[in-house]
C-alpha positions as CSV (number, residue, x, y, z in Angstrom):
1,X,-13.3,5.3,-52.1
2,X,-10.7,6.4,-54.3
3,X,-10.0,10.0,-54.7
4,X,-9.5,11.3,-58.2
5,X,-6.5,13.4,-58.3
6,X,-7.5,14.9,-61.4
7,X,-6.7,18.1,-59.0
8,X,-3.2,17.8,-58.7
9,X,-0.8,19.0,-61.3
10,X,0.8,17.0,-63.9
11,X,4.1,16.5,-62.2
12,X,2.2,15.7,-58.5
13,X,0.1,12.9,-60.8
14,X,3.2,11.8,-62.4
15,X,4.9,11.5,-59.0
16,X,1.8,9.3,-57.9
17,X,1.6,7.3,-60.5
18,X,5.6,6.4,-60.3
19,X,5.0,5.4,-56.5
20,X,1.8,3.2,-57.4
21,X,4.1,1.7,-60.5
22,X,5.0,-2.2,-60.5
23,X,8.0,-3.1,-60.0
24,X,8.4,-0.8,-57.5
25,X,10.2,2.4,-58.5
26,X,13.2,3.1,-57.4
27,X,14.0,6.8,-59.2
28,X,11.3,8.8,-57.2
29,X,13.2,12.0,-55.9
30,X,12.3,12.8,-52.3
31,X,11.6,16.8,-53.5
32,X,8.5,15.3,-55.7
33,X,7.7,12.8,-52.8
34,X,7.5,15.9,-50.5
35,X,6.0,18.4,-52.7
36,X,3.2,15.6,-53.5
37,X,2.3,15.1,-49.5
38,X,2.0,19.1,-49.1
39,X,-0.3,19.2,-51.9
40,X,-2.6,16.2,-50.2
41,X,-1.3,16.5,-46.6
42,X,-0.3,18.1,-44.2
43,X,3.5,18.1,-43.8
44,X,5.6,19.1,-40.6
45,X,9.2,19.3,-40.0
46,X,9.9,18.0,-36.7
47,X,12.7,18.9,-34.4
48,X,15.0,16.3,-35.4
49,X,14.5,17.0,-39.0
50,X,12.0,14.1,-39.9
51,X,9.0,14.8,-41.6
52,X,5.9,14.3,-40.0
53,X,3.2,13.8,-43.0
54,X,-0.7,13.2,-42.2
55,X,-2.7,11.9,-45.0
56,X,-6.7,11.3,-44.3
57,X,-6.2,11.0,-40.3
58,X,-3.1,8.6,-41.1
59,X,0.3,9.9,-40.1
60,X,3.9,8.2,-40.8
61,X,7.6,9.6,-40.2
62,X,10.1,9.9,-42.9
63,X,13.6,10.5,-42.6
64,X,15.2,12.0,-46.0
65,X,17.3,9.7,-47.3
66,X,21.2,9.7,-48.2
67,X,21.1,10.5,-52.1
68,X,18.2,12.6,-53.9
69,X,15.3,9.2,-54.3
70,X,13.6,7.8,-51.7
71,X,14.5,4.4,-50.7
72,X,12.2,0.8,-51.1
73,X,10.6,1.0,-47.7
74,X,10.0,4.7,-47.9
75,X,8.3,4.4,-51.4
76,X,6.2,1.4,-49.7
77,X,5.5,3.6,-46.7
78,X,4.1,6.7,-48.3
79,X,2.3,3.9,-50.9
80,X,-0.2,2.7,-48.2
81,X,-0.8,6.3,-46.8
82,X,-1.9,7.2,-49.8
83,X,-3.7,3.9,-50.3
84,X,-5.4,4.4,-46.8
85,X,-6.0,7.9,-47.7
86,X,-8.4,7.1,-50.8
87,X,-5.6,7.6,-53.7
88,X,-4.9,4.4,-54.8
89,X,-4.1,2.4,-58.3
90,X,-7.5,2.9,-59.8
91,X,-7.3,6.8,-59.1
92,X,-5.1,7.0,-61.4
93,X,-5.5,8.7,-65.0
């Protein structure tokens, strides 16, 4: 099943769409990354700062990176939650 995020706003669709983009993206600000995972998530800061995000019963850990984008494996990370989670490629406007 893929969801239809025809429910998010235009900057959380953009913000999908950059993470599903090949090559892989590597100007995706971790703000928008964030913001996105609230929107279809639930997000919690844990005690050591890292974000524990749950998407569709999956959950991963991120660590906010150095600079302002996320890194490779980050964008690959959050890319197959929301895969697993139903919003994948063909979910897409």
């Amino acid at each position: 099943m893929t969801l239809d995020p025809k429910h998010l706003g235009r900057n959380h669709r953009d913000t999908l769409a950059q993470i599903f983009r090949h090559p892989l993206s590597h100007n995706i600000e971790w703000q928008a990354a964030v913001s996105l995972l609230r929107e279809v998530g639930d997000v919690t800061e844990r005690h050591d700062g890292k974000l524990e995000v749950i998407v569709g019963g999956e959950t991963i850990v991120l660590t906010r990176p150095r600079g302002k984008d996320l890194d490779a494996q980050q964008v690959i990370d959050i890319r197959e939650l929301l895969e697993t989670a139903g919003y994948g490629p063909s979910g897409k406007d």
